[in-house]
Structure formats: C-alpha cells, structure tokens
C-alpha positions in Angstrom: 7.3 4.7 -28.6 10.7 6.0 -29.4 11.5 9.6 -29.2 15.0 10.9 -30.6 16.5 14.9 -29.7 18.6 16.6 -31.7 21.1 19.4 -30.3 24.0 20.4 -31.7 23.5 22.6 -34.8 23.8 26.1 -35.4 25.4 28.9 -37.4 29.1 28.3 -38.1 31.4 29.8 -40.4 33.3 27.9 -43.4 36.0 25.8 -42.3 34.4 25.6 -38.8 32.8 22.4 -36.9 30.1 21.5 -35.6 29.1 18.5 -33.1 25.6 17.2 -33.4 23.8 14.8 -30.8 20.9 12.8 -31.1 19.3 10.4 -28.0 17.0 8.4 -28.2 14.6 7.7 -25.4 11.9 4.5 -25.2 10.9 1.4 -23.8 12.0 -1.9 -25.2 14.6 -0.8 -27.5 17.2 -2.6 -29.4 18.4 0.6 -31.5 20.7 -1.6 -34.4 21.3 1.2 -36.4 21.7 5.2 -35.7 22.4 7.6 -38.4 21.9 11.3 -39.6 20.4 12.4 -43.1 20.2 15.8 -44.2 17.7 18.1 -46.1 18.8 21.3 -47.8 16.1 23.4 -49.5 14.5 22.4 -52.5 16.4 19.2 -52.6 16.1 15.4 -51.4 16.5 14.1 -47.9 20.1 12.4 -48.3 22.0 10.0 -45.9 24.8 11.3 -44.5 26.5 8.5 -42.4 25.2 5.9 -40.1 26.3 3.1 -37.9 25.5 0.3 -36.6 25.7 -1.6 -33.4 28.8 -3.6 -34.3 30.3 -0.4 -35.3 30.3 -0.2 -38.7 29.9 3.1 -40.6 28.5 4.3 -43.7 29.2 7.6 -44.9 28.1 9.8 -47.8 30.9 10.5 -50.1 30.3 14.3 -49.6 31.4 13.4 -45.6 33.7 11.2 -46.4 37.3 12.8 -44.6 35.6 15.5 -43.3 32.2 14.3 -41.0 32.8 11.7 -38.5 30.0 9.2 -36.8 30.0 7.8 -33.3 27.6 6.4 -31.2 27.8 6.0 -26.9 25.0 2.8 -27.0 25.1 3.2 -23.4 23.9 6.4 -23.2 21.7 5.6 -26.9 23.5 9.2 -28.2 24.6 9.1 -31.7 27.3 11.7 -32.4 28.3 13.2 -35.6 31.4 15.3 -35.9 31.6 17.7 -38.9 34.6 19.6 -39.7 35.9 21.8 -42.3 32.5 22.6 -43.0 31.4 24.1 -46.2 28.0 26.4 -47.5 26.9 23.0 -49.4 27.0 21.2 -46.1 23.9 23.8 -45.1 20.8 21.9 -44.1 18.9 20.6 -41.5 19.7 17.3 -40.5 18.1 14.5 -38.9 18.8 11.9 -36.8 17.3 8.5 -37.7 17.6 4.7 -36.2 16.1 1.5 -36.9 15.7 -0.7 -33.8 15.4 -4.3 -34.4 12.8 -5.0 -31.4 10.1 -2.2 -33.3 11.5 -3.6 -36.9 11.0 0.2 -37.2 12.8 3.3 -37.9 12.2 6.3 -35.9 13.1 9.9 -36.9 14.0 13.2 -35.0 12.9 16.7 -35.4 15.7 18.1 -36.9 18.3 20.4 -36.6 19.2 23.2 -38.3 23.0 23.4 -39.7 24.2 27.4 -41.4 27.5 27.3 -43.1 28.4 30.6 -44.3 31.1 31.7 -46.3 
C-alpha cells in the first residue's frame, strides 16, 4: 500500500557528507512519523533519527551534532543530512514511517552508505 525510495547514498570519504532521501508514495496516507535506521554488518538494525509530523526529532546519540533530519510533508520526502562522516557511520540505512491511517509502519529498500578512511 505504501512504497518508500531511497537515494542518496554512496561512497564518501571521512569527514565528507552525504544527503539521503526517502519518498514515500500511497493512497490514503497520513505518514505521522518518518525516520532512518541503519544496519552495519553483523550488527543490529539501529535508529538513527526520526521525526514526526509536528516536527519533532529524535536522534541517536552517535548523530547527535553531526546528522541532521528533515522532512518536505508536501512532497512526503524525508531528508537526512550527515556530515563529518566517519568509517563507523558505514551501513545501509533505511528509511522507515508509521502512518497513522495504516496504524502501520512501512520500510524501504535501503541504501548503501561507504565511509572510508
């Protein structure tokens, strides 16, 4: 019912950024949240910020003051802005919302983030 694209990722160098960008496309929505979790190998999917439709963010403490969440709700595009990046901040990362009118969360594809030092 809800599809969500990723684009944005890619290999960068350390201390470089990246811009990810995740729409989501559907009938009937009423996207509350919108948020990005990551996945590096051999370790747990973890949240890395979200926000909601009031505007309030959550971030990770790991992208706290460097990663930086936005959302265009007319467009349903969820940004997240990562600077100074870092080798840890390698994963693939994946763009997640809840929408209130399919009391449902819906999850993308992923996209695949390099750091290298």
């Amino acid at each position: 019912q809800v599809q969500l694209v990723e684009s944005g990722g890619g290999l960068v160098q350390a201390g470089g950024s990246l811009r990810l960008s995740c729409t989501a496309s559907g009938s009937k929505m009423e996207i509350y949240r919108m948020g990005w979790y990551r996945q590096a190998p051999g370790k747990q999917r973890e949240l890395v910020a979200h926000i909601d439709l009031r505007e309030v963010t959550t971030y990770a403490d790991s992208a706290k003051g460097r990663y930086t969440i936005s959302r265009d709700s007319a467009k349903n595009t969820v940004y997240l802005q990562m600077n100074s990046l870092k080798p840890e901040d390698t994963a693939v990362y994946y763009c997640n919302i809840f929408d209130s009118w399919y009391n449902d969360e819906f999850w993308g594809q992923g996209t695949q983030v390099t750091v290298s030092s």
